[in-house]
C-alpha positions as CSV (number, residue, x, y, z in Angstrom):
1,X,-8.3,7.1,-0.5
2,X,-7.5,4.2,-2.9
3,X,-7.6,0.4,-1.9
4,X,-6.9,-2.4,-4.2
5,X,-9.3,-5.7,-3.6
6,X,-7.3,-8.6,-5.2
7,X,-9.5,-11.6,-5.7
8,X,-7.3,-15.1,-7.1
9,X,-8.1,-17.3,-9.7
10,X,-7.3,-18.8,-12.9
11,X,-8.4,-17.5,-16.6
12,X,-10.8,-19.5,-18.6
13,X,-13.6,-21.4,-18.9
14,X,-12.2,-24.3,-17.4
15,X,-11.2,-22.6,-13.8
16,X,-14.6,-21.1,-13.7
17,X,-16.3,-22.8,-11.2
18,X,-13.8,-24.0,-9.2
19,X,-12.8,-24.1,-5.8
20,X,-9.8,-22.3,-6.3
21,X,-11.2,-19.3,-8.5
22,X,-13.6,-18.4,-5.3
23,X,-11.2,-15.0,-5.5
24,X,-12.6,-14.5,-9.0
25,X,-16.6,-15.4,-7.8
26,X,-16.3,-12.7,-4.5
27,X,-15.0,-9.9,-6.8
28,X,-17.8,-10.9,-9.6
29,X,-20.4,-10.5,-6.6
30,X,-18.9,-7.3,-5.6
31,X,-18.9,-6.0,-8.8
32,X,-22.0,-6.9,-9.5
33,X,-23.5,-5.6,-6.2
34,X,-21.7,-2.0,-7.0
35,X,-23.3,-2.0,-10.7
36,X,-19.8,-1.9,-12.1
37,X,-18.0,-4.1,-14.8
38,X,-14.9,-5.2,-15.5
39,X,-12.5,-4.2,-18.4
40,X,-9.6,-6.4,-19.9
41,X,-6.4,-4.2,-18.6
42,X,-2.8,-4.9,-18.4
43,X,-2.2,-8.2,-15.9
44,X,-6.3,-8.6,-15.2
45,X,-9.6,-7.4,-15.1
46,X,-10.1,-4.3,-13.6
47,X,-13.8,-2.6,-12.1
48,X,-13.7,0.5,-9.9
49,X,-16.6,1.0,-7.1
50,X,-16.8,3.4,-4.3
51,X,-17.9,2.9,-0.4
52,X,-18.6,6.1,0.7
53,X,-15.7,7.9,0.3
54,X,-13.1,5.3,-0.2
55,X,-12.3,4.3,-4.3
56,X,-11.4,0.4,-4.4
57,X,-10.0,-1.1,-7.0
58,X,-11.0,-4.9,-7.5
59,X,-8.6,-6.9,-9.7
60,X,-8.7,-10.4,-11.0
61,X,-5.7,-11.1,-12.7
62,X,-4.7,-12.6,-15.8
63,X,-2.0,-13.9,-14.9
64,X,-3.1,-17.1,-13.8
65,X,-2.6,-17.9,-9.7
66,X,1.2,-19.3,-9.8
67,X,2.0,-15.6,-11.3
68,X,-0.2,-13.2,-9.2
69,X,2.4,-10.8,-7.9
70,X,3.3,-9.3,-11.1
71,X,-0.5,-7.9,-11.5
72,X,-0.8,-7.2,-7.8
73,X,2.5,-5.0,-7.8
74,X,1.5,-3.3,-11.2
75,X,-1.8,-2.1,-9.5
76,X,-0.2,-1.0,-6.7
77,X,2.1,1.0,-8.3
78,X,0.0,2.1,-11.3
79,X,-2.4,3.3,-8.7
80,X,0.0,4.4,-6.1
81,X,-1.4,2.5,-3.2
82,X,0.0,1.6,0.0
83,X,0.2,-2.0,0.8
84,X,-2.0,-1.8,4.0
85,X,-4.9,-0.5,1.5
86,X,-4.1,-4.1,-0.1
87,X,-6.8,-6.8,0.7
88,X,-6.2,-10.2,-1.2
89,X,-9.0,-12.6,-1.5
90,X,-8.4,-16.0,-1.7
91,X,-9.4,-20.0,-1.0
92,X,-7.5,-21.7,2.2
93,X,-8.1,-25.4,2.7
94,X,-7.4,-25.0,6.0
95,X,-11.0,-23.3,6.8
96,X,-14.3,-25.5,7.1
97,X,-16.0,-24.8,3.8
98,X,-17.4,-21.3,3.7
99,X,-15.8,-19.9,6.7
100,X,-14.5,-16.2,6.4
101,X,-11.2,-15.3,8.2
102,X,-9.3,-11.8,8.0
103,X,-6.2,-11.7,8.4
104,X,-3.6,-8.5,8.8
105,X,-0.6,-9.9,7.7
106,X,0.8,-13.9,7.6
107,X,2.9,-16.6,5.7
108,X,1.2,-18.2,2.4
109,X,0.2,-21.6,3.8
110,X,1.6,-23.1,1.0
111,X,-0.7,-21.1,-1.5
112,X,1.0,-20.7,-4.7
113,X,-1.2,-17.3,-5.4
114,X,-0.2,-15.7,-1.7
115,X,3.3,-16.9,-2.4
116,X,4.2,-15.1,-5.7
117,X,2.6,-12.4,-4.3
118,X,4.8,-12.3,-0.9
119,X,8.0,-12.9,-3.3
120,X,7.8,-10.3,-5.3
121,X,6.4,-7.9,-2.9
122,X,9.1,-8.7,-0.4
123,X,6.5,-8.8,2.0
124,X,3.8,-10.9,4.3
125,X,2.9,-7.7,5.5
126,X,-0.9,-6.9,3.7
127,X,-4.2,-8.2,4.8
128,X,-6.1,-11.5,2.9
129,X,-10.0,-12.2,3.4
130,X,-9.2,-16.0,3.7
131,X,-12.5,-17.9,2.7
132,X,-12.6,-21.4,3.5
133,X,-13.0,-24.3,0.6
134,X,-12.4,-27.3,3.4
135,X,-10.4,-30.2,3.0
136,X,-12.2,-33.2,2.3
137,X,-10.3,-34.9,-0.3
138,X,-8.0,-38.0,0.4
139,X,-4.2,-38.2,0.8
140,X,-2.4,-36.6,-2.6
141,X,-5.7,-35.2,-4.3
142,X,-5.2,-32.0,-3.3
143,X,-4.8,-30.7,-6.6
144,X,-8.1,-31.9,-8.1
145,X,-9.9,-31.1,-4.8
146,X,-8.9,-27.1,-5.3
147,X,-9.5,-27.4,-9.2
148,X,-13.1,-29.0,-8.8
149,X,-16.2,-27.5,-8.4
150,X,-18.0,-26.9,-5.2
151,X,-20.8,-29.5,-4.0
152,X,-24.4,-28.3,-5.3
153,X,-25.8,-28.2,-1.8
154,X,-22.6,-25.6,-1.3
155,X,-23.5,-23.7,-4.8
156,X,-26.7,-23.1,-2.4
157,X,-24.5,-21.5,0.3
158,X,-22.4,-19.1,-1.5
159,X,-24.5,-16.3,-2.6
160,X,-25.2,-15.6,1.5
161,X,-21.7,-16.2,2.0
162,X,-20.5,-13.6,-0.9
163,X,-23.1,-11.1,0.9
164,X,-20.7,-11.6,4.1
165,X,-17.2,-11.4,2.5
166,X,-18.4,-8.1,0.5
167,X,-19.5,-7.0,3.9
168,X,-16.3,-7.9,5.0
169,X,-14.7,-6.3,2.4
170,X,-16.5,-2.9,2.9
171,X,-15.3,-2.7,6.5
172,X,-11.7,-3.1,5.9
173,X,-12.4,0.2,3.2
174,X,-13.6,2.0,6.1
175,X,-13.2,0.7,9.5
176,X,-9.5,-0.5,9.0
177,X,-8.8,-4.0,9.0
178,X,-8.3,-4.7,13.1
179,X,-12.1,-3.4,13.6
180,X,-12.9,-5.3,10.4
181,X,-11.2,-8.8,12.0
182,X,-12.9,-8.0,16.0
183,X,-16.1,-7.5,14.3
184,X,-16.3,-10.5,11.5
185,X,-13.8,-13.5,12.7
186,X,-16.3,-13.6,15.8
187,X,-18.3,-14.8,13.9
188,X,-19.6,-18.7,12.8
């Protein structure tokens, strides 16, 4: 059984080792933790893994975040898998900093990356691993907030917290993503 792991970000150097490329960073860890590279394919960067019997596909696309559908749906159909074996990762201001949520299904709380996605899918219906960047930026910089670099006590955090949302991401593969949510969103 094939799933396809989506992890958002932008391309190049200069989304990096931002906030909003932690999609990108989770997907590197992953890949990294599976002994697996990625390849320059059509619409993103593509590694395959296994968990036990389940074949995941992780993609970063290339598309940039505002356009993230188009690779999403190509992956999908290329690899002819169902959207419920979909699992997008992505940043969500609306978590404390470092915060992992799963979530079945939902709207795209005004992420531009969850939105393409939902519009030319036609659906709200696929699971996201939700990790939270916080939202401590004043009024109107919300922008440079998301496209800034994490704090360097938080650089400190993330590898333990990568370790979780690969956990995380493991469990959806093969517990399904209801026991994957009971399990992890109990969780501080």
């Amino acid at each position: 059984m094939k799933y396809l792991i989506v992890g958002l970000g932008n391309i190049g150097p200069e989304y990096e080792d931002t906030r909003h490329n932690i999609g990108f960073k989770i997907l590197d860890a992953l890949a990294k933790a599976s002994n697996v590279v990625f390849s320059d394919k059509r619409y993103g960067f593509v590694a395959e893994t296994r968990v036990k019997n389940k074949s995941l596909i992780l993609l970063k696309p290339s598309t940039f975040m505002n356009l993230s559908g188009n690779a999403v749906r190509y992956w999908l159909q290329k690899e002819n898998i169902p959207i419920k074996n979909l699992l997008v990762v992505v940043d969500d201001l609306a978590l404390p900093f470092s915060l992992l949520r799963l979530k079945a299904r939902g709207g795209d709380a005004g992420h531009n990356g969850l939105n393409h996605i939902q519009s030319i899918l036609g659906t709200e219906n696929y699971a996201r691993l939700r990790f939270g960047i916080g939202n401590d930026f004043p009024k109107g910089a919300q922008i440079n907030y998301v496209m800034s670099p994490f704090e360097p006590e938080q650089e400190e955090i993330l590898p333990e917290r990568f370790e979780a949302a690969i956990d995380i991401i493991k469990s959806f593969c093969l517990a399904g993503v209801h026991i994957t949510m009971n399990q992890y969103n109990k969780k501080p």
